[in-house]
C-alpha positions in Angstrom: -14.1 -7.3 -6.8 -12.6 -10.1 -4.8 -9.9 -10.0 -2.0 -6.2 -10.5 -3.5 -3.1 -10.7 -2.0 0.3 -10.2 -3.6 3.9 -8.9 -2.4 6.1 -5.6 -2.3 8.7 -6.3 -4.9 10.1 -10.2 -4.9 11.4 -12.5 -2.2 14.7 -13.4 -1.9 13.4 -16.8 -3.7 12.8 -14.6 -7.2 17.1 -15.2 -7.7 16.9 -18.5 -6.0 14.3 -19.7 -8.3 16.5 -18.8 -10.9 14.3 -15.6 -12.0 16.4 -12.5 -13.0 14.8 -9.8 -15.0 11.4 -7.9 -13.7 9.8 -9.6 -16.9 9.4 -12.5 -15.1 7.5 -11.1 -11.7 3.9 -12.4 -13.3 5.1 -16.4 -13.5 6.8 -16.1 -10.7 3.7 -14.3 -8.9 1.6 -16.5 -10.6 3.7 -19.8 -8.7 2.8 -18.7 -5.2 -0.9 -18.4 -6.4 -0.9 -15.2 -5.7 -2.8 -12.4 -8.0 -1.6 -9.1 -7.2 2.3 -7.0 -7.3 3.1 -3.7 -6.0 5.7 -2.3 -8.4 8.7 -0.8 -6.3 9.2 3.0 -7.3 10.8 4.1 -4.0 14.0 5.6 -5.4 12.0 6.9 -9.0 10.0 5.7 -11.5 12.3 4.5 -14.1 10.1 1.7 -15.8 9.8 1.7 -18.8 6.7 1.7 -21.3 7.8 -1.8 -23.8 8.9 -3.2 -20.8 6.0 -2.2 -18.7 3.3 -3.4 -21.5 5.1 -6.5 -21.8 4.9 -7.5 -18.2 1.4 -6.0 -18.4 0.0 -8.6 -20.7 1.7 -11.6 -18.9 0.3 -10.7 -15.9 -3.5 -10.4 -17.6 -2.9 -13.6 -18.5 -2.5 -15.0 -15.1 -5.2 -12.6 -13.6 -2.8 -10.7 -11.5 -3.3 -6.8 -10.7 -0.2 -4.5 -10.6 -0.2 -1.6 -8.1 3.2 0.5 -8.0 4.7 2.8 -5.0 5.4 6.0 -5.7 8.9 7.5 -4.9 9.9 7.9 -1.2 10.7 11.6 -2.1 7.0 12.9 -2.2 6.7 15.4 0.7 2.9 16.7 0.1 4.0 18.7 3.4 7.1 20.0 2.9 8.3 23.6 4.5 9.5 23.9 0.7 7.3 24.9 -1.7 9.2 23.7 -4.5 9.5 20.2 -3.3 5.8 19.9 -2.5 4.5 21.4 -5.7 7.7 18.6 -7.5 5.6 15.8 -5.5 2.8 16.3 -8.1 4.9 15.2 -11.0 6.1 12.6 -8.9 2.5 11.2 -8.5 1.6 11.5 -12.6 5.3 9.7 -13.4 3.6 6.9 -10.9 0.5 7.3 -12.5 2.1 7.0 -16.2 3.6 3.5 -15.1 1.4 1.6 -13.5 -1.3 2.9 -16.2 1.4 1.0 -18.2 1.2 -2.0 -16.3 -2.3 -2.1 -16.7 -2.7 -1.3 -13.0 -4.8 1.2 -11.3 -3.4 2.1 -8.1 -0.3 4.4 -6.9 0.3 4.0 -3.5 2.4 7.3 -1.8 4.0 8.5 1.4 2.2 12.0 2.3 5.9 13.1 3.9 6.7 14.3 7.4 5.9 16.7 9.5 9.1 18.6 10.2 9.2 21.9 12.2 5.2 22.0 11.8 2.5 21.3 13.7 0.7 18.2 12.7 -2.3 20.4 11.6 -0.2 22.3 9.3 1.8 19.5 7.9 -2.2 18.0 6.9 -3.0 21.7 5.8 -0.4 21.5 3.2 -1.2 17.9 2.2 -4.7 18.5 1.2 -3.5 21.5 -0.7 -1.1 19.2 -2.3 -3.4 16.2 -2.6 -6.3 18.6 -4.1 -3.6 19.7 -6.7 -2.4 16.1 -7.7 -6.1 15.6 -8.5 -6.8 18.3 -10.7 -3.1 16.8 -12.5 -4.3 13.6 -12.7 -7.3 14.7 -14.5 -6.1 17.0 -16.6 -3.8 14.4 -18.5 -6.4 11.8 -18.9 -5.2 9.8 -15.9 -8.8 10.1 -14.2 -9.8 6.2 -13.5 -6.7 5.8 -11.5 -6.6 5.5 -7.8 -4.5 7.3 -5.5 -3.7 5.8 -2.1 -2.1 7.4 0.6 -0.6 5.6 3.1 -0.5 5.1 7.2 2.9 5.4 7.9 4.7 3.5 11.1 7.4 6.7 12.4 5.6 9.5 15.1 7.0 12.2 12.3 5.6 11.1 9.8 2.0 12.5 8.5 0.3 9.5 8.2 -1.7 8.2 11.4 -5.3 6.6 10.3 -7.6 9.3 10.8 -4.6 11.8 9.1 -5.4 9.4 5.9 -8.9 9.2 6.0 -8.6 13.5 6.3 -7.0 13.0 2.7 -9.3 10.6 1.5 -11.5 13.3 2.1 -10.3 15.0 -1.1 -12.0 13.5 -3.6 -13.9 10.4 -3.9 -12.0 7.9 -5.4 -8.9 8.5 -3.0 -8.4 5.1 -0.9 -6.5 4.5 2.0 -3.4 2.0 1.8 -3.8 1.1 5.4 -0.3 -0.3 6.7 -1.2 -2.4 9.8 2.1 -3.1 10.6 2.7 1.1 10.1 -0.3 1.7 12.6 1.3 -1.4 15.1 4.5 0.2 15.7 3.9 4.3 15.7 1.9 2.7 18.6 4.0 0.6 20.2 2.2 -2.4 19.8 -1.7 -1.5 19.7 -3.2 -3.9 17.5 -3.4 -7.3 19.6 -6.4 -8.6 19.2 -9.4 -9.1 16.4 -11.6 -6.2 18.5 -8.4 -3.9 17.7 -8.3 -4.6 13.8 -12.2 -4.6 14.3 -11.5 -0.7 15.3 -9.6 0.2 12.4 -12.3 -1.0 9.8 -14.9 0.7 11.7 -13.5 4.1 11.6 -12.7 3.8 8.1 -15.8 2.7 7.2 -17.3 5.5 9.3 -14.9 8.0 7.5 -15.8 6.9 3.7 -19.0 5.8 4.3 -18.3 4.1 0.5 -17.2 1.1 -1.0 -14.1 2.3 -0.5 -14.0 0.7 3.0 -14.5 -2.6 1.5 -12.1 -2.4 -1.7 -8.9 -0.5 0.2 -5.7 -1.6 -0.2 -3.2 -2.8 2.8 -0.1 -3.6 3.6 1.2 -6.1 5.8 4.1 -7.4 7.7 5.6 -7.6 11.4 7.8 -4.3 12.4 10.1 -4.3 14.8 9.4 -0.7 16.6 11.2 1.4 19.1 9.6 4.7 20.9 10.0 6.7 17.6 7.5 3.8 15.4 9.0 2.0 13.2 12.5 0.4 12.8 12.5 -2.6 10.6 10.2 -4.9 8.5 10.6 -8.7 10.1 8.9 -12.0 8.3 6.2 -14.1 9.8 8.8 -16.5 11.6 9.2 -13.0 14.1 7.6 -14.4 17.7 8.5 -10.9 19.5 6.9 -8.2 17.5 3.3 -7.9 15.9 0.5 -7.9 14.6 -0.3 -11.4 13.6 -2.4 -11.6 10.5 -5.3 -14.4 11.5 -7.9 -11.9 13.0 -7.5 -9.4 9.8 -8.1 -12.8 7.5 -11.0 -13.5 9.9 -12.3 -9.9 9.3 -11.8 -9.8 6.1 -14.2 -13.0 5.1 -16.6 -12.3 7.6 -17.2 -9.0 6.3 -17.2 -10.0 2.7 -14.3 -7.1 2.2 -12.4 -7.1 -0.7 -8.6 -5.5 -0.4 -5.6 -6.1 -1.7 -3.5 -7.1 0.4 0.3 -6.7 -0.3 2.4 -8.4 2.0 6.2 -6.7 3.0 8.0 -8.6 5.0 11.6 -8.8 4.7 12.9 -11.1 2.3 9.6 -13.6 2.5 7.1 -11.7 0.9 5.8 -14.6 -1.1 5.9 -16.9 0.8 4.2 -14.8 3.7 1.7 -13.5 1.1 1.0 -17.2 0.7 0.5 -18.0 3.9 -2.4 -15.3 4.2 -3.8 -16.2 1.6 -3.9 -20.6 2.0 -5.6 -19.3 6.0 -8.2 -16.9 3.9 -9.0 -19.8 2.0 -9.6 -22.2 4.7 -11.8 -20.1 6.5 -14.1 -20.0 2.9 -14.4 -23.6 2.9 -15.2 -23.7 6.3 
């Protein structure tokens, strides 16, 4: 498996472009050389399967790998039972689509913490996480992956080593590791290439599988406050981190391959393209 890099839903440039209907995300994916799409779920999966077949075999045909994000709703750690247990369904409706996409990976919020202690809140996401597993196997879902993912607000259940706790779950659970998430829930901590060196390094300590090689990322610049995260910014941003060189730098020298899905704020694309053109250069030397 080889690194890709791709976007969270379109740029602004999908309408410029002239593009209007999700049928067209491959050749316009495809344009930017890029080889990889997360499939936006946030608000519910409402995909359907022609469609999703369709767009499936366009973007075979252009060797690009669909991913899709779960809805926003999951709360592995709710207070209420009912909504934690409904998070399952939640995951196998993501799991449905993106099997229909001819993807493999469904990438999830684990939830907040609320009124609980952080050690509760992750007590009643590995409960909920071991059930989703048994779900996903018991319709025939099995080869997919599930990806939890390090979130960027202090409430939120999702520091690194709260992930790699998950991951714990069941082998093929990987990590969606948000740098940008991890930068602003700590005001700013990854700086330099020692500091994404870190992050690799525990998570390949945690897994001690390929897993640490093949995870999947996302990445953009977040503007942050003292609560994590406030808003997703584009490259162009001077002010906020993390900058994306040392990760590339990493990345090669390590011979990992992620995917890499890029989120910035109305320049996915293009951003995704510029990680991807500095990857490149550091392979031909």
């Amino acid at each position: 498996m080889s690194i890709r890099f791709g976007t969270a839903g379109t740029s602004e440039s999908f309408k410029a472009m002239g593009y209007k209907d999700s049928l067209d995300v491959p050749e316009y994916t495809a344009k930017f050389g890029l080889n990889a799409f997360e499939y936006q779920c946030g608000r519910g999966v409402r995909l359907g399967e022609a469609k999703a077949k369709v767009m499936a075999q366009r973007a075979a045909e252009r060797d690009i790998r669909f991913s899709l994000h779960a809805p926003y709703f999951i709360s592995m750690s709710s207070l209420e039972e009912e909504k934690r247990l409904n998070s399952i369904n939640y995951i196998l409706d993501s799991c449905r689509a993106v099997k229909s996409l001819g993807g493999r990976r469904v990438i999830f919020h684990s939830g907040s913490c609320g009124k609980q202690s952080r050690e509760a809140a992750l007590e009643k996401a590995l409960d909920t996480l071991q059930r989703m597993v048994e779900a996903v196997d018991e319709v025939g879902y099995g080869g997919l992956t599930l990806c939890p993912e390090t979130m960027g607000k202090v409430g939120q259940l999702g520091t690194l080593d709260e992930v790699l706790a998950l991951c714990a779950v069941d082998k093929r659970i990987t990590p969606c590791i948000d740098f940008g998430h991890l930068n602003a829930r700590d005001q700013g901590c990854i700086r330099t290439k020692a500091d994404y060196a870190a992050i690799l390094d525990r998570m390949a300590d945690a897994l001690q599988d390929e897993r640490a090689a093949q995870f999947h990322a996302h990445f953009s610049k977040i503007q942050y406050t003292t609560g994590g995260e406030k808003c997703h910014l584009t490259f162009a941003d001077t002010v906020y981190g993390p900058e994306f060189e040392p990760l590339m730098e990493l990345c090669y020298e390590r011979g990992l391959s992620p995917v890499i899905i890029c989120e910035s704020a109305g320049t996915q694309a293009e951003d995704a393209r510029t990680m991807m053109q500095y990857y490149q250069s550091l392979a031909k030397g």
